[in-house]
N, CA, C and O atoms as a CHARMM CRD file, in Angstrom:
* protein
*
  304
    1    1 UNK  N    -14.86200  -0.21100 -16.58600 PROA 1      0.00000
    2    1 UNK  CA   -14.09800  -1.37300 -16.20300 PROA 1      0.00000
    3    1 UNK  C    -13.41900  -1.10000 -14.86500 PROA 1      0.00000
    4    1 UNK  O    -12.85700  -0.05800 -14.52800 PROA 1      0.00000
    5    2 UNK  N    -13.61000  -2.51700 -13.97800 PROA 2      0.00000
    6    2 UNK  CA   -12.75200  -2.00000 -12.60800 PROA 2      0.00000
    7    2 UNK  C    -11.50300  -2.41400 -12.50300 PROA 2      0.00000
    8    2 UNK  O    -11.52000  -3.59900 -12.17100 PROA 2      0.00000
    9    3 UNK  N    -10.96000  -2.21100 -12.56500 PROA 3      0.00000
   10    3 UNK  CA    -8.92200  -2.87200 -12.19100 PROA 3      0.00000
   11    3 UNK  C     -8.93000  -2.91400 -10.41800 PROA 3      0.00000
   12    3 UNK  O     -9.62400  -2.32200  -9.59100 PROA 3      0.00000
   13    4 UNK  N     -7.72600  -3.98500 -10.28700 PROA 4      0.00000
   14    4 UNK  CA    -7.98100  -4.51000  -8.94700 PROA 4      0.00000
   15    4 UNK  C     -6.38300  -4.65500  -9.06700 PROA 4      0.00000
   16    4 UNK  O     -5.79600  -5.06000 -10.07100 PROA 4      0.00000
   17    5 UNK  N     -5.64000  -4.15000  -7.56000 PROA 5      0.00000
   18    5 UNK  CA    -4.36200  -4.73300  -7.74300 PROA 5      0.00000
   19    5 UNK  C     -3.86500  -5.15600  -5.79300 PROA 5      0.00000
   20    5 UNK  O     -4.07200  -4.65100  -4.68900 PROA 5      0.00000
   21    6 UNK  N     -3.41100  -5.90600  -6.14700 PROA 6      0.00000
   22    6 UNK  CA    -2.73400  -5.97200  -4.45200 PROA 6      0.00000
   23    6 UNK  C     -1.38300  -6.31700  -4.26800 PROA 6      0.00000
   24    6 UNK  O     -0.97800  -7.15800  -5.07100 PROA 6      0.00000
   25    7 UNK  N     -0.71700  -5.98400  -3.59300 PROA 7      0.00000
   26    7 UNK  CA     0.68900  -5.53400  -3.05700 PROA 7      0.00000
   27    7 UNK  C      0.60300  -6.25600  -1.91200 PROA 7      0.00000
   28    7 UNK  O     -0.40700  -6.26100  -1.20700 PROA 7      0.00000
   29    8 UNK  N      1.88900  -7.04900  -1.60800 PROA 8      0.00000
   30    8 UNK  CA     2.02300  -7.82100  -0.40900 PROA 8      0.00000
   31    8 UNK  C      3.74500  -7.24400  -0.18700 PROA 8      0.00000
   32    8 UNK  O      4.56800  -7.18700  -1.10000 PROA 8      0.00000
   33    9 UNK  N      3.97600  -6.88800   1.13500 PROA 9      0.00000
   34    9 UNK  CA     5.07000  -6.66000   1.63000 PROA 9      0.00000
   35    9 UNK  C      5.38400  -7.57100   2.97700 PROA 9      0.00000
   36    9 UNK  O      4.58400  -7.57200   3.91200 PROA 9      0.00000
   37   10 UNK  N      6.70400  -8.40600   3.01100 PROA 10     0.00000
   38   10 UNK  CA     6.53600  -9.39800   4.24100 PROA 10     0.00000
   39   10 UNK  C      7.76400  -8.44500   4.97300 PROA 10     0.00000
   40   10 UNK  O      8.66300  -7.77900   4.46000 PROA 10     0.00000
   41   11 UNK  N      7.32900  -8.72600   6.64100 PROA 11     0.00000
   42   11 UNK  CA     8.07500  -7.93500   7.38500 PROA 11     0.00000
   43   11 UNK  C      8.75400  -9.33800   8.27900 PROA 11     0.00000
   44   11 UNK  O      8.30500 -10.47300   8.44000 PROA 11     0.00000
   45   12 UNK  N     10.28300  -8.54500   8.85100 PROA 12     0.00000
   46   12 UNK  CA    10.38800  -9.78300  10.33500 PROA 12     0.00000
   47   12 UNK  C      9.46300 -10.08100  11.35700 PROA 12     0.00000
   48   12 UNK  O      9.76300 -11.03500  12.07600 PROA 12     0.00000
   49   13 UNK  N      8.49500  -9.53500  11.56900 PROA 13     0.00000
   50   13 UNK  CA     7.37000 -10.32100  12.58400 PROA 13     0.00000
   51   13 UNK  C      6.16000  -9.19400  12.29400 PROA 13     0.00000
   52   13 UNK  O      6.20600  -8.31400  11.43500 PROA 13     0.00000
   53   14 UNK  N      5.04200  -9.45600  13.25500 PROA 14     0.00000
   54   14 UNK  CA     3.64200  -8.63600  12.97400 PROA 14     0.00000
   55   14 UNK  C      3.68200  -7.48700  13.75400 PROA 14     0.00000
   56   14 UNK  O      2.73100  -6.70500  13.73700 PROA 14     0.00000
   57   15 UNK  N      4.84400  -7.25600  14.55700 PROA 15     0.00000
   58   15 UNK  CA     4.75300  -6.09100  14.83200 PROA 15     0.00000
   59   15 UNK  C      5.32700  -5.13800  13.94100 PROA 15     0.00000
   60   15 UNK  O      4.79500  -4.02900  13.89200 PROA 15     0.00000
   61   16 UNK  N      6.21700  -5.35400  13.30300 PROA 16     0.00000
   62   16 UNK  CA     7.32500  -4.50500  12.47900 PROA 16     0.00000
   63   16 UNK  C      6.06100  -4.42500  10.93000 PROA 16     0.00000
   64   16 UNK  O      6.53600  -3.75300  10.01500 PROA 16     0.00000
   65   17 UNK  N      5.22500  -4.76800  10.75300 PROA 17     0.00000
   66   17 UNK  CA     4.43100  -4.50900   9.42100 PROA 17     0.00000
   67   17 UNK  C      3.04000  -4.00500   9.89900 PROA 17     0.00000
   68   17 UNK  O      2.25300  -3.62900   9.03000 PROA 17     0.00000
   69   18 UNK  N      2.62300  -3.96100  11.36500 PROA 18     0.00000
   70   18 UNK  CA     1.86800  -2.88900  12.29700 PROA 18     0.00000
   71   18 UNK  C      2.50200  -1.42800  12.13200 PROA 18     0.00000
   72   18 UNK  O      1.89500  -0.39100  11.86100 PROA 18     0.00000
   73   19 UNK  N      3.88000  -1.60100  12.36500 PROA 19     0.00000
   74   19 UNK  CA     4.64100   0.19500  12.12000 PROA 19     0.00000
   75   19 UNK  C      4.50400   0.68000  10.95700 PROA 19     0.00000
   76   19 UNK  O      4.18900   1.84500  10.71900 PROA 19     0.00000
   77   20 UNK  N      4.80600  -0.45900   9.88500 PROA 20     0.00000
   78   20 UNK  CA     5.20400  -0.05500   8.81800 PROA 20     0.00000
   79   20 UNK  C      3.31900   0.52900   7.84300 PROA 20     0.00000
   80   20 UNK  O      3.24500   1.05900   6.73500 PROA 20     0.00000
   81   21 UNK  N      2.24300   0.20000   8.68500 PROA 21     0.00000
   82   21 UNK  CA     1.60900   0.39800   8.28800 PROA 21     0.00000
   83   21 UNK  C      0.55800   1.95800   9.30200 PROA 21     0.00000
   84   21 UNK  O     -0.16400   2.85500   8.86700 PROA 21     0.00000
   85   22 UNK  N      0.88500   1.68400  10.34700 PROA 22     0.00000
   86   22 UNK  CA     1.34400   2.94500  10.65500 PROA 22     0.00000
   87   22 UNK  C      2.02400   4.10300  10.21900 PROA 22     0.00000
   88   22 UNK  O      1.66400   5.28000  10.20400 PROA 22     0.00000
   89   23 UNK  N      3.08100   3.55300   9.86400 PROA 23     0.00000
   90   23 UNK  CA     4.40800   5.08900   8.66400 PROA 23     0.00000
   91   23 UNK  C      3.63200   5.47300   7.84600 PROA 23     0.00000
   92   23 UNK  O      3.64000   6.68400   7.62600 PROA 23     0.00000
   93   24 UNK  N      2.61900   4.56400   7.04200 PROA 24     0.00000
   94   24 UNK  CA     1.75500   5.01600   5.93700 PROA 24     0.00000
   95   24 UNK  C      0.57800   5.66700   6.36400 PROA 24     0.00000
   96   24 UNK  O     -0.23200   6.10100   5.54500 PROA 24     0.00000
   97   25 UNK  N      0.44400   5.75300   7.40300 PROA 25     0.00000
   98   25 UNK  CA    -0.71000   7.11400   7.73500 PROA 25     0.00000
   99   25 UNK  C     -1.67600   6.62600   6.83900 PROA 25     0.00000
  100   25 UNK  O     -1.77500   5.40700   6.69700 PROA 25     0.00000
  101   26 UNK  N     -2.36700   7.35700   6.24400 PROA 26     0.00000
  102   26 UNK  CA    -3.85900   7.59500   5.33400 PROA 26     0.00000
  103   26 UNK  C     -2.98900   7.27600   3.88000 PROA 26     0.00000
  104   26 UNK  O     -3.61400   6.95500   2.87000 PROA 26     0.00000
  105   27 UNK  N     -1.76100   7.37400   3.87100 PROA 27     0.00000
  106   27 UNK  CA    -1.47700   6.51900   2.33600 PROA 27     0.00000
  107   27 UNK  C     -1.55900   7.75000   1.33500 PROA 27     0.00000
  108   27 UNK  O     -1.66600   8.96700   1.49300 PROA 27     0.00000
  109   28 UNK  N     -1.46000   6.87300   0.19100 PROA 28     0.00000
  110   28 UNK  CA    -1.54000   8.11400  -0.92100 PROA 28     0.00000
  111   28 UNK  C     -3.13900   8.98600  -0.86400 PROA 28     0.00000
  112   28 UNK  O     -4.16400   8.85500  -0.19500 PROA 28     0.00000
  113   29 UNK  N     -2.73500   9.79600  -1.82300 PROA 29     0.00000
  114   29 UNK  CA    -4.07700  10.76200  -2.19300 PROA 29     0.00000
  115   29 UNK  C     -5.45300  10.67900  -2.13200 PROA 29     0.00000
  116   29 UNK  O     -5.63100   9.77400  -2.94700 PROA 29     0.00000
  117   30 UNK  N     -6.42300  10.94900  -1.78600 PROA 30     0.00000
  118   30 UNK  CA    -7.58600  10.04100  -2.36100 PROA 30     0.00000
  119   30 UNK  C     -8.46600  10.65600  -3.66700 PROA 30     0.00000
  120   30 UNK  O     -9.14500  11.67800  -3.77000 PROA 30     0.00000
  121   31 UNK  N     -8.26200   9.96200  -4.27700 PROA 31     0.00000
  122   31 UNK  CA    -9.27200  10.40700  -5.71400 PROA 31     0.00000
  123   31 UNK  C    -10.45700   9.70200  -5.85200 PROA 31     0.00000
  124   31 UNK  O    -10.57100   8.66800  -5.19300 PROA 31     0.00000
  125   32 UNK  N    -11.33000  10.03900  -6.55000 PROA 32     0.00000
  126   32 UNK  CA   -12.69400   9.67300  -6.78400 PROA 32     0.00000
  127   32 UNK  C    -12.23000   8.45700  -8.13500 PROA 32     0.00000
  128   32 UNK  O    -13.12800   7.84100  -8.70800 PROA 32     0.00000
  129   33 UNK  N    -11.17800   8.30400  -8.40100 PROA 33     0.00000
  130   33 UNK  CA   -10.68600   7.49300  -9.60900 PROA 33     0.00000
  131   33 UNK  C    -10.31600   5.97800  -9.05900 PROA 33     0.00000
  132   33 UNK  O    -10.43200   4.94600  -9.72000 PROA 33     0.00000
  133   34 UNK  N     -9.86900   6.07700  -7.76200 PROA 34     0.00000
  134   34 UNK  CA    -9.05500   4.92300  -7.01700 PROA 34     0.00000
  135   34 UNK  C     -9.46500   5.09700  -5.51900 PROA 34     0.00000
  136   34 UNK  O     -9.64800   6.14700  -4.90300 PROA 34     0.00000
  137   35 UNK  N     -9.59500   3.38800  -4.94800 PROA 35     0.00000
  138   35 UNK  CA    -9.56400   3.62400  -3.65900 PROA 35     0.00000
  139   35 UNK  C     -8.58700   2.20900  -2.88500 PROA 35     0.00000
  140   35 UNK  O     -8.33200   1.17500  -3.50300 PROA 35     0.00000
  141   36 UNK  N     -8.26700   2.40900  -1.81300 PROA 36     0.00000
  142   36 UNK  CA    -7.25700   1.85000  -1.63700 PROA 36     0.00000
  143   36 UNK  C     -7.52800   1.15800   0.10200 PROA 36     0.00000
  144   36 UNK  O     -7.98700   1.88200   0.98500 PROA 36     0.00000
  145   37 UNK  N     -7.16900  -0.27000   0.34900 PROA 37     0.00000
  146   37 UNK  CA    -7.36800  -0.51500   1.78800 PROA 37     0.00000
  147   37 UNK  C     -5.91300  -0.96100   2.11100 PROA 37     0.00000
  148   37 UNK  O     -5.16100  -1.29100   1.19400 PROA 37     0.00000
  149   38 UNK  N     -5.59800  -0.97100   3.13200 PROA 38     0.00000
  150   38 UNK  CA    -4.51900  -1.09700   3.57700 PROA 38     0.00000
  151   38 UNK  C     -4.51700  -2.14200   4.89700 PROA 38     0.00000
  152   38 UNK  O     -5.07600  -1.85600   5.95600 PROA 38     0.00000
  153   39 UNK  N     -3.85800  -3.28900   4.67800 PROA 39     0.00000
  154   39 UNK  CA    -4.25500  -4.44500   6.11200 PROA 39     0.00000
  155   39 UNK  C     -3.07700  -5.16300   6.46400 PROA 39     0.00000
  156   39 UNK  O     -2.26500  -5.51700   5.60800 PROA 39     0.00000
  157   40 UNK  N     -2.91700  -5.43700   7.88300 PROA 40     0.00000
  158   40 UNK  CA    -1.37000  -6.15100   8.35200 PROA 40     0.00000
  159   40 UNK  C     -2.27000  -7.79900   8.45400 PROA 40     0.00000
  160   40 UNK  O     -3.07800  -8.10700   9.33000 PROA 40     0.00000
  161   41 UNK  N     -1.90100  -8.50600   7.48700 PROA 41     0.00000
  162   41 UNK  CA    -2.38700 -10.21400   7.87000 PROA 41     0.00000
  163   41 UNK  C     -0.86400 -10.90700   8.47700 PROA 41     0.00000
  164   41 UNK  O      0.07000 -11.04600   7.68800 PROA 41     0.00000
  165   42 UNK  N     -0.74800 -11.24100   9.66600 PROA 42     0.00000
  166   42 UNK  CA     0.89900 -11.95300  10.15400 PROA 42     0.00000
  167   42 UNK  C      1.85500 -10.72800  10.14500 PROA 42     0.00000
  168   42 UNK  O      1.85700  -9.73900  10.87800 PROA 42     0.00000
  169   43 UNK  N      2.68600 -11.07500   9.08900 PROA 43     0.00000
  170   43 UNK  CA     3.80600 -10.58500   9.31000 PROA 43     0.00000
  171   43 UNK  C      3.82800  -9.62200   8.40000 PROA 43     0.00000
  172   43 UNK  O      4.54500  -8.62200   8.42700 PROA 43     0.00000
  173   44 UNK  N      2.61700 -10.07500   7.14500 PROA 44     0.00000
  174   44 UNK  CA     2.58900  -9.34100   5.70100 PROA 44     0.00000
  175   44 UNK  C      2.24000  -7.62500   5.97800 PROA 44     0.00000
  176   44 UNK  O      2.23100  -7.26500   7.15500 PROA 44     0.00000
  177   45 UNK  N      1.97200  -6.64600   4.95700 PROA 45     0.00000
  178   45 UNK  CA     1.58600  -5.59500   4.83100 PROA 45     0.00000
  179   45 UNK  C      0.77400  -5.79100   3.83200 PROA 45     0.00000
  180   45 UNK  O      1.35700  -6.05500   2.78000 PROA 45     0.00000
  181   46 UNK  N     -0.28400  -5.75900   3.78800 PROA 46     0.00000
  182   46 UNK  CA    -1.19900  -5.69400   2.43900 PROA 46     0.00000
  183   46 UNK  C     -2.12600  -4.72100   2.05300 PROA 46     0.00000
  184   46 UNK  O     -3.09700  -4.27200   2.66200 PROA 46     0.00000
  185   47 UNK  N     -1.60200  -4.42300   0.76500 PROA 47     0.00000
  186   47 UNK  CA    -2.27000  -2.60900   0.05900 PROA 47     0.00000
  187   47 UNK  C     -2.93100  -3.24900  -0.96600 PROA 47     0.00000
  188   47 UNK  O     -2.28000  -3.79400  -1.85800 PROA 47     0.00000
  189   48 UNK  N     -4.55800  -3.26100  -0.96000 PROA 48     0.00000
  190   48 UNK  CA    -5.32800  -3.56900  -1.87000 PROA 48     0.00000
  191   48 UNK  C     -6.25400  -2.14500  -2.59600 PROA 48     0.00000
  192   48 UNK  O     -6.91600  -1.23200  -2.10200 PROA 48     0.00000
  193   49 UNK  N     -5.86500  -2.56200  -4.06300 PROA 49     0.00000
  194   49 UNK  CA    -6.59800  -1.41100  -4.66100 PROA 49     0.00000
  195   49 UNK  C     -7.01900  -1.31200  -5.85000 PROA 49     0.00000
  196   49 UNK  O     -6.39200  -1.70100  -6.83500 PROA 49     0.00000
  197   50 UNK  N     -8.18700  -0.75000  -5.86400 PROA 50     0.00000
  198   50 UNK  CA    -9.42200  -0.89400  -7.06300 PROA 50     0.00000
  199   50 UNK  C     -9.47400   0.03900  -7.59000 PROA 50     0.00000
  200   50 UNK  O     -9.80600   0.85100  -6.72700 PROA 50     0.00000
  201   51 UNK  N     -9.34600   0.63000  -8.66800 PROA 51     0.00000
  202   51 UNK  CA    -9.59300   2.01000  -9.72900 PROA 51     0.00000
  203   51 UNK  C    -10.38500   1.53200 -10.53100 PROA 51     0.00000
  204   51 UNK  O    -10.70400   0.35400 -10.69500 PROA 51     0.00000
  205   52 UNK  N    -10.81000   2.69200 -11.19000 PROA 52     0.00000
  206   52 UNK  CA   -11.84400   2.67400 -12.82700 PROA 52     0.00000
  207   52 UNK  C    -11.12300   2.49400 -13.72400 PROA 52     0.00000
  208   52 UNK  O    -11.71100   2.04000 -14.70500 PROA 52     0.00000
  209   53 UNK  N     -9.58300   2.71600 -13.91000 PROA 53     0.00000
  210   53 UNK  CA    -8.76700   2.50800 -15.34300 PROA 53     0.00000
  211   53 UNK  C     -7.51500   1.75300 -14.52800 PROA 53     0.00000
  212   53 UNK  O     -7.40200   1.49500 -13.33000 PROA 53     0.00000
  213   54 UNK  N     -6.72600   1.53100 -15.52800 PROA 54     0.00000
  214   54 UNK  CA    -5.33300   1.13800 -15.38800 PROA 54     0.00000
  215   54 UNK  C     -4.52000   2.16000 -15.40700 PROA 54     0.00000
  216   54 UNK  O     -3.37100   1.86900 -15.07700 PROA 54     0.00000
  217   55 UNK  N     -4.75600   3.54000 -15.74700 PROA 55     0.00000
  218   55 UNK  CA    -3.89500   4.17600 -15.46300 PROA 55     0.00000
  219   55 UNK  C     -4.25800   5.04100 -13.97400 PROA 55     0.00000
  220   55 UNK  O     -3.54900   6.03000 -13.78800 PROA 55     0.00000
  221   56 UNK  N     -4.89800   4.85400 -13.32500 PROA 56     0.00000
  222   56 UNK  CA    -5.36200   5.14800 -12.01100 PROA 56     0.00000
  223   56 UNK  C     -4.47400   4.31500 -11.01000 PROA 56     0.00000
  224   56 UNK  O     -3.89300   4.65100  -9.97900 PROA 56     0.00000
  225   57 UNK  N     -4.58000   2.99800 -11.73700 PROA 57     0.00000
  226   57 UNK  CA    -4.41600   1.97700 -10.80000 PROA 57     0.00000
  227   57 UNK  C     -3.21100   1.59600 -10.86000 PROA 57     0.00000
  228   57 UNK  O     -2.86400   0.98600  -9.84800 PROA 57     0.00000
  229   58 UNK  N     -2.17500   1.74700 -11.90000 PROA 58     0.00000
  230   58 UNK  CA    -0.54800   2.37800 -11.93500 PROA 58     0.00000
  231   58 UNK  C     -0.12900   3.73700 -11.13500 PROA 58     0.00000
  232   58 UNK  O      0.99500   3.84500 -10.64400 PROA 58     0.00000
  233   59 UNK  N     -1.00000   4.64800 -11.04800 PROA 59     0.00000
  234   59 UNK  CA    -0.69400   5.70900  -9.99400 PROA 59     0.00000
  235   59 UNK  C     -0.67400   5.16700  -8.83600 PROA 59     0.00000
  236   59 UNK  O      0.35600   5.35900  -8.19000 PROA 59     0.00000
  237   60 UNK  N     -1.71600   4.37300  -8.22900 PROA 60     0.00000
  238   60 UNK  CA    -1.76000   4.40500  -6.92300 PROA 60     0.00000
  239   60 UNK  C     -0.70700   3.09400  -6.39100 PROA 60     0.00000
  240   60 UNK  O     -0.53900   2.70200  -5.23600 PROA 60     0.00000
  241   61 UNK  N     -0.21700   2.69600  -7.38000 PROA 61     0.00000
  242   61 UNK  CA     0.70000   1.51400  -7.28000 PROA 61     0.00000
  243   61 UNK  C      1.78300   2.33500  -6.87100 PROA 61     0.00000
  244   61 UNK  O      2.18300   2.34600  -5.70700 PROA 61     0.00000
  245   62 UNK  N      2.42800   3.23800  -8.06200 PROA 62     0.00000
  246   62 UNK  CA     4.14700   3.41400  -7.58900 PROA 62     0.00000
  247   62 UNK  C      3.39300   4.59900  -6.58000 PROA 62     0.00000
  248   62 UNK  O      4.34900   4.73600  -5.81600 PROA 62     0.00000
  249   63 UNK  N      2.62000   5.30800  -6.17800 PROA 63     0.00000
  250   63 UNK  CA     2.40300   5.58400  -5.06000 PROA 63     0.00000
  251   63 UNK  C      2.93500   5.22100  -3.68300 PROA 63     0.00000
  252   63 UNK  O      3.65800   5.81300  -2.88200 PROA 63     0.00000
  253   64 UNK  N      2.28600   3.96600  -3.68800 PROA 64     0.00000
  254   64 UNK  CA     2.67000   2.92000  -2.63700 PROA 64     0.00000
  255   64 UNK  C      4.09400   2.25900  -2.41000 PROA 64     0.00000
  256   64 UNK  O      4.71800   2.03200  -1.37300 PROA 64     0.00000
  257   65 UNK  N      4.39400   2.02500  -3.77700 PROA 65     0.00000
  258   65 UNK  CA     5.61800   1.83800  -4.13400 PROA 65     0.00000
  259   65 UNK  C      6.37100   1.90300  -2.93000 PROA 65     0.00000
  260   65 UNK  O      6.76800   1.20000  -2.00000 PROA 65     0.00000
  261   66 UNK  N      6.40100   3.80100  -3.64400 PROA 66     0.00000
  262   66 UNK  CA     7.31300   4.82200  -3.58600 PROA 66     0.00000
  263   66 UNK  C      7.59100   4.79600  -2.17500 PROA 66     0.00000
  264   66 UNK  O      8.72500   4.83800  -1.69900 PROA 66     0.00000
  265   67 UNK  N      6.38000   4.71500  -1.43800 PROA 67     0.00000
  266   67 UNK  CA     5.93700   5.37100   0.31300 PROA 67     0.00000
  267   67 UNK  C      6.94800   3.57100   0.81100 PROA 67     0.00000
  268   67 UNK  O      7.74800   3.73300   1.73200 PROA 67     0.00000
  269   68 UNK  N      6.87400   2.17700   0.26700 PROA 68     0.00000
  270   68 UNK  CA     7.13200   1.55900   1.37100 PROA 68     0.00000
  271   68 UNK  C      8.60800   1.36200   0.65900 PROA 68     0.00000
  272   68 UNK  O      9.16400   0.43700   1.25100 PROA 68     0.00000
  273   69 UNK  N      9.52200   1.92700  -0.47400 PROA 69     0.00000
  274   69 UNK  CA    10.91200   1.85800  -0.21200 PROA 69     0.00000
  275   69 UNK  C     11.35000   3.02700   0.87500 PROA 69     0.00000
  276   69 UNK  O     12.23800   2.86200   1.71100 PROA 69     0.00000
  277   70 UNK  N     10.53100   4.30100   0.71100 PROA 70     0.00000
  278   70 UNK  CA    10.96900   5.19800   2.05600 PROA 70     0.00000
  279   70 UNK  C     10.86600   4.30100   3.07500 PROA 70     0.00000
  280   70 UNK  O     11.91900   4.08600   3.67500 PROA 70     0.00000
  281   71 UNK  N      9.96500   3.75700   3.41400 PROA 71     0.00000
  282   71 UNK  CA     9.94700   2.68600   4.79400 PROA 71     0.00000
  283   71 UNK  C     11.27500   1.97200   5.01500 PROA 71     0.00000
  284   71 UNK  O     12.04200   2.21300   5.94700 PROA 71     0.00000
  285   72 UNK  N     11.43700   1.18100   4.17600 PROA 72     0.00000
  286   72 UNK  CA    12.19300   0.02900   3.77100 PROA 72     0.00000
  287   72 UNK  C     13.71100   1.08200   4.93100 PROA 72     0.00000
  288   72 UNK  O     14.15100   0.79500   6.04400 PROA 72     0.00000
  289   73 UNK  N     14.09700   2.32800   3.94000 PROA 73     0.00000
  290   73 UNK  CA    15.52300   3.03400   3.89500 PROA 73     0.00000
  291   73 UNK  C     15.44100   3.53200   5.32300 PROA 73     0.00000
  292   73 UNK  O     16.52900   3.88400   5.77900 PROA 73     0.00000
  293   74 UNK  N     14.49800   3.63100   6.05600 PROA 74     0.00000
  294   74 UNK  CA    14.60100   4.16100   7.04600 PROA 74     0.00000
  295   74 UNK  C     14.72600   3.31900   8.48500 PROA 74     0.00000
  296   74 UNK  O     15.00300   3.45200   9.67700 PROA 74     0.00000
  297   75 UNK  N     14.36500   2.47400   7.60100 PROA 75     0.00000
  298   75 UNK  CA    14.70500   0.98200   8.49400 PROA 75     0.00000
  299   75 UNK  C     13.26300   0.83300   9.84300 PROA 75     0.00000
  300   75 UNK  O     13.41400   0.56500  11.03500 PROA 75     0.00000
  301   76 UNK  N     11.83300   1.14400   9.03500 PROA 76     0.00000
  302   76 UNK  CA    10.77000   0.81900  10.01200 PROA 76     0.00000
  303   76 UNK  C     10.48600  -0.56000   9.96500 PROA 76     0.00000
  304   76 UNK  O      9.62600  -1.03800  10.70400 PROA 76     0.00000
């Protein structure tokens, strides 16, 4: 079974969610379990991602989470 999840983060303009997707470098881990794309549409940040289970696809979530409240606190 494939699980599919996507994450939308809105920034003050398209440059500030260009950085913020920048800060995320290559992103979380890469496993053969999950894979993950990462795209600035406008102003948004968008982390799209497909695993083989749900518990793959809960990892790579608070993964991401995790990486854009560091963003958030650091004020990118």
């Amino acid at each position: 079974m494939e699980c599919v999840g996507k994450l939308r983060f809105s920034f003050p303009s398209a440059k500030k969610a260009l950085e913020a997707k920048k800060a995320l470098g290559k992103g979380g881990p890469k496993t053969e379990r999950s894979k993950v794309n990462v795209s600035v549409k406008g102003k948004q940040l968008v982390v799209e991602i497909s695993a083989t289970d749900t518990v793959a696809l809960r990892a790579a979530m608070n993964t991401y989470l995790r990486h854009m409240k560091v963003i958030e606190e650091l004020g990118v």
